[in-house]
C-alpha positions as CSV (number, residue, x, y, z in Angstrom):
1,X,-39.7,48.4,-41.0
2,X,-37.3,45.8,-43.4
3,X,-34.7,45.7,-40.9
4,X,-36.9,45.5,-38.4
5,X,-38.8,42.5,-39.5
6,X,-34.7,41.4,-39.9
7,X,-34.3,42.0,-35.9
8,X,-37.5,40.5,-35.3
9,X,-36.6,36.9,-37.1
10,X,-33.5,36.6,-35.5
11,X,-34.4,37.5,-32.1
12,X,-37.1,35.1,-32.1
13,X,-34.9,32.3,-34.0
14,X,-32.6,32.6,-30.8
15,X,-35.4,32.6,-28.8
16,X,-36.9,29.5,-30.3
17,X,-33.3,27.4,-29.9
18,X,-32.4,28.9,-26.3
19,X,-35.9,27.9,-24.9
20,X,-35.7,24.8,-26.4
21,X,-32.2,24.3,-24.9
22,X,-33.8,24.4,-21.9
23,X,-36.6,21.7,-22.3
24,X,-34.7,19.1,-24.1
25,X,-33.5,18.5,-21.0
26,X,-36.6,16.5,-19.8
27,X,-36.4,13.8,-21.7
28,X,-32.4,13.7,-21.9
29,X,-31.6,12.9,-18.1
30,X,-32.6,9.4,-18.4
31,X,-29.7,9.2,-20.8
32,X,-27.6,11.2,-19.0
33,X,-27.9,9.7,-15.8
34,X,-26.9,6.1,-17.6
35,X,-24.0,7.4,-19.3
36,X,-22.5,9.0,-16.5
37,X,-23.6,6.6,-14.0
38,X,-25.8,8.7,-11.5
39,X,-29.2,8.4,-10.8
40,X,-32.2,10.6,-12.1
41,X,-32.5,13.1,-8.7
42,X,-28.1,13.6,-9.3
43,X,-28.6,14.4,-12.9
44,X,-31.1,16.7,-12.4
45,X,-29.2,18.4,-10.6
46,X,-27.8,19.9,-13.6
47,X,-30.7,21.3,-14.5
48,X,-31.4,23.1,-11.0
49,X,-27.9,24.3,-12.2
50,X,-29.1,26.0,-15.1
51,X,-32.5,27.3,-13.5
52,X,-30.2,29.2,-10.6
53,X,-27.8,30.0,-12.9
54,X,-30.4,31.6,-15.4
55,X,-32.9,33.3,-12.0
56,X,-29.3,35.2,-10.9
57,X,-27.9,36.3,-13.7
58,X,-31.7,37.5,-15.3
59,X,-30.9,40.2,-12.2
60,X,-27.6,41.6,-13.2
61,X,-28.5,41.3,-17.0
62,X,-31.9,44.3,-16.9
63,X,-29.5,46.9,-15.7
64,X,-26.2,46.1,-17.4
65,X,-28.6,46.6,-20.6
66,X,-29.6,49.8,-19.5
67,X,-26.3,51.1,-19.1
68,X,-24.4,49.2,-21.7
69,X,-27.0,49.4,-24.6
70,X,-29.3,46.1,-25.0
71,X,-27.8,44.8,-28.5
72,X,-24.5,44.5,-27.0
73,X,-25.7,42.2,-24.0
74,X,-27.7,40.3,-26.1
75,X,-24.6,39.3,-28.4
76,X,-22.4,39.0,-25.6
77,X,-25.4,36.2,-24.2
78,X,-25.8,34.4,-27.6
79,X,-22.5,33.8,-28.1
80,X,-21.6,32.6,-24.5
81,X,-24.5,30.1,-24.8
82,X,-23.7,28.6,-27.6
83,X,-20.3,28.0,-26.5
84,X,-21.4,26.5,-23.3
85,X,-24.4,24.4,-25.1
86,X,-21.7,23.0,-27.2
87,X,-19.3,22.7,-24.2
88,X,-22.2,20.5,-22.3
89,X,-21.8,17.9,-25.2
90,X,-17.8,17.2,-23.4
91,X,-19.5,16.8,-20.0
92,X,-17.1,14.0,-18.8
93,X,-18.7,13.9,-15.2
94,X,-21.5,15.4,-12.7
95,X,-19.1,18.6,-11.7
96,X,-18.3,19.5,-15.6
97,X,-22.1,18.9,-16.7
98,X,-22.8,21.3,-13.8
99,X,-20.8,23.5,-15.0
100,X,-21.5,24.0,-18.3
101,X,-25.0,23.8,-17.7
102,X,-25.0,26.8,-14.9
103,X,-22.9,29.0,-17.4
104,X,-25.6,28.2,-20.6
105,X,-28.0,29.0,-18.0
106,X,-26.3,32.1,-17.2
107,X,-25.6,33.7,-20.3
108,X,-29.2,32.3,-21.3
109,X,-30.1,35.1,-19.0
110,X,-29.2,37.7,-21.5
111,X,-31.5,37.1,-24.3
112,X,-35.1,36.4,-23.0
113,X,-35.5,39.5,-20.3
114,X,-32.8,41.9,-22.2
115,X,-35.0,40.5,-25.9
116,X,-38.6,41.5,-24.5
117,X,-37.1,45.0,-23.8
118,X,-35.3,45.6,-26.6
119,X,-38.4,44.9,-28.7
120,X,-40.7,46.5,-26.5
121,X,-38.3,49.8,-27.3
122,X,-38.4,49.2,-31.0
123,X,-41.9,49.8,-31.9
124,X,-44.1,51.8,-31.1
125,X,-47.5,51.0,-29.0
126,X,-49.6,50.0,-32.2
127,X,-47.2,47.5,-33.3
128,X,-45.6,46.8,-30.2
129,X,-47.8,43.8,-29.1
130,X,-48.0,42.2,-32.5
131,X,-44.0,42.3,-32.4
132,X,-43.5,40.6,-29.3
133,X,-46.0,38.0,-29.7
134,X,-43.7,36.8,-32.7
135,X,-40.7,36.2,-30.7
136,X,-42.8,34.8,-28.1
137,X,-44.6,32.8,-30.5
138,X,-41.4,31.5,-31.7
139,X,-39.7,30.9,-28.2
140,X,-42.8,28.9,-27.2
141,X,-42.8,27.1,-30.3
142,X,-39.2,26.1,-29.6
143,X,-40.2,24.6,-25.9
144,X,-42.9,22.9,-28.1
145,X,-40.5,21.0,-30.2
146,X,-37.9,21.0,-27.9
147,X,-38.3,17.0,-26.0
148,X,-39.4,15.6,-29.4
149,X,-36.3,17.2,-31.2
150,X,-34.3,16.2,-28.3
151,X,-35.5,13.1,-27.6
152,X,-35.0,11.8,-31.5
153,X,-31.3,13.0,-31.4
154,X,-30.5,11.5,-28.3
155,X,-32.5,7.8,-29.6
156,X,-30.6,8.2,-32.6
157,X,-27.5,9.3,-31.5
158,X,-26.2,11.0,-27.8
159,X,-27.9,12.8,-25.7
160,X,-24.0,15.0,-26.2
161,X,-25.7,15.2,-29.9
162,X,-29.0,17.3,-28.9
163,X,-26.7,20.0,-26.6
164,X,-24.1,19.9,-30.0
165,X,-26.3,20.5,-32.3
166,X,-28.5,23.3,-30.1
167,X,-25.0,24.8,-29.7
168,X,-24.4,25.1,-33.5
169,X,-27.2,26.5,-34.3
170,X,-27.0,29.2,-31.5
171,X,-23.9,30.1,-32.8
172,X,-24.5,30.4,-36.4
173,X,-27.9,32.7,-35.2
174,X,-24.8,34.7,-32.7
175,X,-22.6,35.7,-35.4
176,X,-26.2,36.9,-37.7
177,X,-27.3,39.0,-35.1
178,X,-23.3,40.9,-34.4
179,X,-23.7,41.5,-37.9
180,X,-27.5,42.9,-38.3
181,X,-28.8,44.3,-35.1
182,X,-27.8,48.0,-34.7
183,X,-26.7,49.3,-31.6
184,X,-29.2,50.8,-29.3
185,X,-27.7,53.8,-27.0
186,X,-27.8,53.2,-23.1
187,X,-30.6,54.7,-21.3
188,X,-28.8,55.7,-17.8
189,X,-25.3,56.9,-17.2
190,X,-24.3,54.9,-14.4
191,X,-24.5,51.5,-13.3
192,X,-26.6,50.8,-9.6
193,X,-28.1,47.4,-8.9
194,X,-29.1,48.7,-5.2
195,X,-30.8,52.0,-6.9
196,X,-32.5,49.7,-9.8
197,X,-33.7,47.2,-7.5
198,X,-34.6,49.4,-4.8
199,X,-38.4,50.5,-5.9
200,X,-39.7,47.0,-6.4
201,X,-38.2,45.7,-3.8
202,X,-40.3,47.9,-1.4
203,X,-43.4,47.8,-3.0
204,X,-45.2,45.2,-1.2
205,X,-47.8,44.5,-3.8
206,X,-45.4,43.7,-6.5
207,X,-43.4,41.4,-4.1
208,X,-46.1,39.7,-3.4
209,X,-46.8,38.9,-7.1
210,X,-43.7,38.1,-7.6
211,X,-43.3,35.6,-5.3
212,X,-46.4,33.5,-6.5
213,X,-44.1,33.2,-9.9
214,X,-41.9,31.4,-7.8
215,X,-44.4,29.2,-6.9
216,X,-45.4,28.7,-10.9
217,X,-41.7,28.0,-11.4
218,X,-41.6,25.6,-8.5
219,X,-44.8,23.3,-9.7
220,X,-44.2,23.6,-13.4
221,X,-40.4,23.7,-14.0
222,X,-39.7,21.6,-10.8
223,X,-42.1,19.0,-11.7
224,X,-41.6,18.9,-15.6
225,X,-37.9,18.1,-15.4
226,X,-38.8,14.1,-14.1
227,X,-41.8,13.9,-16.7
228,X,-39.5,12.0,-18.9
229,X,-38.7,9.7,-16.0
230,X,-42.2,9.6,-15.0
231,X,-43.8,8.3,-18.7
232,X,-40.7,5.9,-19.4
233,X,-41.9,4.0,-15.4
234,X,-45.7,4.4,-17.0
235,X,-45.6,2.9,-19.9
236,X,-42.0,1.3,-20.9
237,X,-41.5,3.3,-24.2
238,X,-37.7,4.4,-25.4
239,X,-37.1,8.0,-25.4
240,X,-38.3,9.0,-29.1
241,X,-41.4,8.1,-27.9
242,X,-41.4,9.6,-24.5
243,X,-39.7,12.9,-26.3
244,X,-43.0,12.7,-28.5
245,X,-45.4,12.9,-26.0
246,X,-43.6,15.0,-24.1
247,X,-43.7,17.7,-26.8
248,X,-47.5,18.0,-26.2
249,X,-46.6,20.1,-23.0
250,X,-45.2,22.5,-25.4
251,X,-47.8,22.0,-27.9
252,X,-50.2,23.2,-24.7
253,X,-48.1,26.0,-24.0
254,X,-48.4,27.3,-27.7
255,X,-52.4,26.7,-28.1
256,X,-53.1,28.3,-24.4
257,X,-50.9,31.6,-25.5
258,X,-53.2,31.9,-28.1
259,X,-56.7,31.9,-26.6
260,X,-55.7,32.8,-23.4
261,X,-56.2,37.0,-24.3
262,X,-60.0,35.9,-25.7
263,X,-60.5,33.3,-22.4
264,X,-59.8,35.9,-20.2
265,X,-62.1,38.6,-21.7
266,X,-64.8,36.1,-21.0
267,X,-64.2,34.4,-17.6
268,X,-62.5,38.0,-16.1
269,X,-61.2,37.1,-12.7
270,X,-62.3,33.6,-13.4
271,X,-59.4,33.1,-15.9
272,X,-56.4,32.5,-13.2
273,X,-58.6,29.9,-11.0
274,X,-59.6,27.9,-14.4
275,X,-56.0,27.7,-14.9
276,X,-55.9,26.5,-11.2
277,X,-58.6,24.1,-12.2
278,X,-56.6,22.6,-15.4
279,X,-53.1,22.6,-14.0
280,X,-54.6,20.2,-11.0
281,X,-56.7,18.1,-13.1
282,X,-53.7,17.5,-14.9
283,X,-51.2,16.7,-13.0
284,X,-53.5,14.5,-10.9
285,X,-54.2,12.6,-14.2
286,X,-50.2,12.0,-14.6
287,X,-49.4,11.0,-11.2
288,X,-52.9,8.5,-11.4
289,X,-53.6,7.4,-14.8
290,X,-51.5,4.7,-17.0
291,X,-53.1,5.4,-19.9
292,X,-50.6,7.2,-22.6
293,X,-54.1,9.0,-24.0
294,X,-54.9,10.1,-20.7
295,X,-51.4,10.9,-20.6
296,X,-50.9,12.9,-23.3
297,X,-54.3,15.0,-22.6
298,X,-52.8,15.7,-19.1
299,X,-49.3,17.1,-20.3
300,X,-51.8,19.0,-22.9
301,X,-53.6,20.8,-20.2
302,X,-50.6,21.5,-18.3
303,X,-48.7,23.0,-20.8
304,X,-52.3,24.7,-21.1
305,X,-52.5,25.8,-17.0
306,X,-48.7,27.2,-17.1
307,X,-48.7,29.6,-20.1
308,X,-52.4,31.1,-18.2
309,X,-50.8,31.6,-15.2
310,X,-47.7,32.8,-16.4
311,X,-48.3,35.2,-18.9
312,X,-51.2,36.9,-16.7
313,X,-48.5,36.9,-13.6
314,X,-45.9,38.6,-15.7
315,X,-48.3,41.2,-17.3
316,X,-49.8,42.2,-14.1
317,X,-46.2,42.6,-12.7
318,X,-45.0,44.7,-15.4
319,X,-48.3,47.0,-15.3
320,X,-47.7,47.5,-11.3
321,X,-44.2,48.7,-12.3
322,X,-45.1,51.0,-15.8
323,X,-41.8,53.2,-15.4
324,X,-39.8,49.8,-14.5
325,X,-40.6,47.2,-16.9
326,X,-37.6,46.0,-17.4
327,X,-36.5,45.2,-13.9
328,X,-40.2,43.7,-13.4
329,X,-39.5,41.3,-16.0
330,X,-35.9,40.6,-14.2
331,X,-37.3,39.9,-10.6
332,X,-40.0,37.7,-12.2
333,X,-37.8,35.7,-14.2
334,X,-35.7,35.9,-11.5
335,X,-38.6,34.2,-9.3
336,X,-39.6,32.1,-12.0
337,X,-36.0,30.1,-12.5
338,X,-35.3,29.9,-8.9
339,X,-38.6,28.6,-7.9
340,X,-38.0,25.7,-11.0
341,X,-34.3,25.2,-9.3
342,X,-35.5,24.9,-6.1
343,X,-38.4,22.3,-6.9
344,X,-36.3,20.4,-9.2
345,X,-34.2,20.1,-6.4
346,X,-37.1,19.1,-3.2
347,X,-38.4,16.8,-5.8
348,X,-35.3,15.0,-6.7
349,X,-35.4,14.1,-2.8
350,X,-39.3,13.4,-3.0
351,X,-39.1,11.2,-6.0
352,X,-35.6,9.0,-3.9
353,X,-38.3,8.4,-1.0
354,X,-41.9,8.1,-2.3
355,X,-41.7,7.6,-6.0
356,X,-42.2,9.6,-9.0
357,X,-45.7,9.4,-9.3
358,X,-45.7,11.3,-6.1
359,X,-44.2,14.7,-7.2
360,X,-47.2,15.5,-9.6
361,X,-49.4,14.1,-7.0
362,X,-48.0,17.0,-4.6
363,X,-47.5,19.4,-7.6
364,X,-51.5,19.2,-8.7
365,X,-52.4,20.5,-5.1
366,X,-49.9,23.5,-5.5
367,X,-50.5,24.7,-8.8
368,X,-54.5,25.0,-7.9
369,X,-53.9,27.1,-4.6
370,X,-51.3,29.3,-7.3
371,X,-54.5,30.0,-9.0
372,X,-56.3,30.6,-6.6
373,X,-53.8,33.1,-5.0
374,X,-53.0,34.2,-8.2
375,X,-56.6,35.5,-9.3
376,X,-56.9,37.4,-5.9
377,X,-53.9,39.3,-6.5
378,X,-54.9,40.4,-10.1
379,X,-58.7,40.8,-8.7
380,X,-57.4,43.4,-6.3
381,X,-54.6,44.9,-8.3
382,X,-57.5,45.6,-11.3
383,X,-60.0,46.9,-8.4
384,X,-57.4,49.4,-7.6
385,X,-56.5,50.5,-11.2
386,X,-60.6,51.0,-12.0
């Protein structure tokens, strides 16, 4: 159990610096977008870049694990981010930002999906959910800390600095874990993407599931990415500040994972459509409201509504597929970071035209009818397992 604890640690060390890669870059494309002379909806294109990058490569990731042994993709995934986190800090212009950005995104791909299995394998079923709620605990403390962390080294220094330092430590984590993990053996022979694919991909029920992530991705991930653009227009603050209060997101995200198992037993299928309920309140609040209390509470409850919605989603995916958990996990991370590119990219083009207050004004009817959708799904899917 030592070296387990050891894997453990690590694993969800990596996790807590590769999510948090990812959300820094809220309140980092103001900066970005002034250094390199392009406006907010250009910059972010970098991060639909990494959000595509990440959806594609979460595909090709489940089964090369599967064939290739997980430990060795995940090392292979650690060490290509952190060279490409560190590379982002060179970004000289909008193609090499892209760049860089799509292939952090990519090998990013290799730890979170190819992670959950690896530790789902490790343990056995009475420890197994204690084990993964660690590294998730530590991944979502990481998007918890991520803006504030990122939005003091970029008021401090660059916003180069935050993707530097991120990079660093990635590495130093990369060259722990070649030396500590132990090699897993591969669990099929031969390598077939149309054969691994080819169940889920029919099964209507699961598709349909599936494609409502996209639809969480789209309204949190698509939306979040202008939140730093969106409080600095509200109320004037420099981006410590903004990095501050956008760190109560996370802080949502971490408090929601935890009550959301005791929630649920209580509402039942009620749980999704509160989420519904929260996640529209809230974004209505922070397309409406001026008010950095009112604010901060909104970013709270949305942070709040995503981890409900998401972590129910994903479950419910994973239990429709028992045999195939692994590529479940893959096509809904898959529809998770495409939906996010895809938003970040339609509201890029809404916020040019109508304003930024208008993209969480959209996004608050969205992420209601996603609960809504979302809790007939699961109603029906647990009707059919009773």
């Amino acid at each position: 159990m030592k070296n387990k604890n050891k894997m453990i640690l690590v694993l969800g060390l990596m996790a807590f610096l590769a999510n948090g890669d990812n959300y820094a870059a809220a309140p980092l494309i103001i900066k970005i977008s002034k250094d390199l002379n392009l406006s907010i909806s250009v910059a972010a294109m970098s991060v639909t870049a990494y959000m595509l990058a990440f959806g594609i490569f979460t595909l090709i990731f489940g089964p090369l694990s599967d064939r290739y042994g997980k430990v060795k993709i995940i090392n292979i995934a650690t060490f290509g981010t952190a060279i490409f986190s560190m590379l982002g800090a060179l970004s000289f212009n909008l193609p090499s930002l892209i760049f860089f950005r799509a292939m952090n995104g990519a090998f990013g791909a290799g730890i979170f999906p190819v992670t959950m299995a690896l530790v789902g394998q490790s343990f056995d079923n009475e420890n197994r959910h204690k084990a993964l709620g660690k590294v998730m605990g530590l991944m979502f403390l990481g998007g918890a800390t991520a803006t504030a962390i990122g939005g003091a080294l970029a008021y401090l220094g660059s916003w180069r600095l935050v993707y530097l330092i991120y990079g660093i430590g990635e590495l130093i984590l990369a060259i722990v874990m070649y030396k500590i993990l132990e090699r897993d053996q591969p669990v099929v022979s031969k390598l077939n993407f149309i054969k691994a694919y080819k169940e889920p991909l029919t099964n209507f029920r699961f598709m349909r599931l599936v494609i409502t992530v996209f639809f969480v991705g789209f309204s949190v991930f698509g939306s979040f990415t202008y939140s730093g653009k969106l409080l600095q227009e509200l109320t004037g603050y420099n981006i410590l500040i903004v990095g501050l209060i956008l760190s109560l997101f996370g802080v949502g995200t971490v408090v929601g994972g935890r009550i959301a198992p005791r929630l649920k037993k209580v509402l039942k299928h009620g749980f999704l459509v509160s989420a519904g309920i929260i996640g529209g309140i809230s974004l209505f609040a922070l397309s409406a409201s001026k008010n950095v209390w009112v604010l901060g509470v909104g970013l709270f409850g949305f942070g709040v509504a995503f981890i409900f919605l998401q972590s129910t989603l994903i479950s419910t995916a994973q239990e429709k597929l028992p045999k195939m958990r692994g590529t479940a996990m893959s096509l809904a991370s898959f529809n998770m970071f495409v939906g996010g590119a895809v938003g970040t990219s339609v509201n890029g083009m809404i916020m040019k035209t109508y304003g930024t207050s208008t993209i969480f004004y959209n996004t608050a009817y969205i992420i209601f009818i996603v609960g809504l959708v979302s809790a007939f799904f699961v109603a029906r899917f647990e009707m059919r397992k009773r």
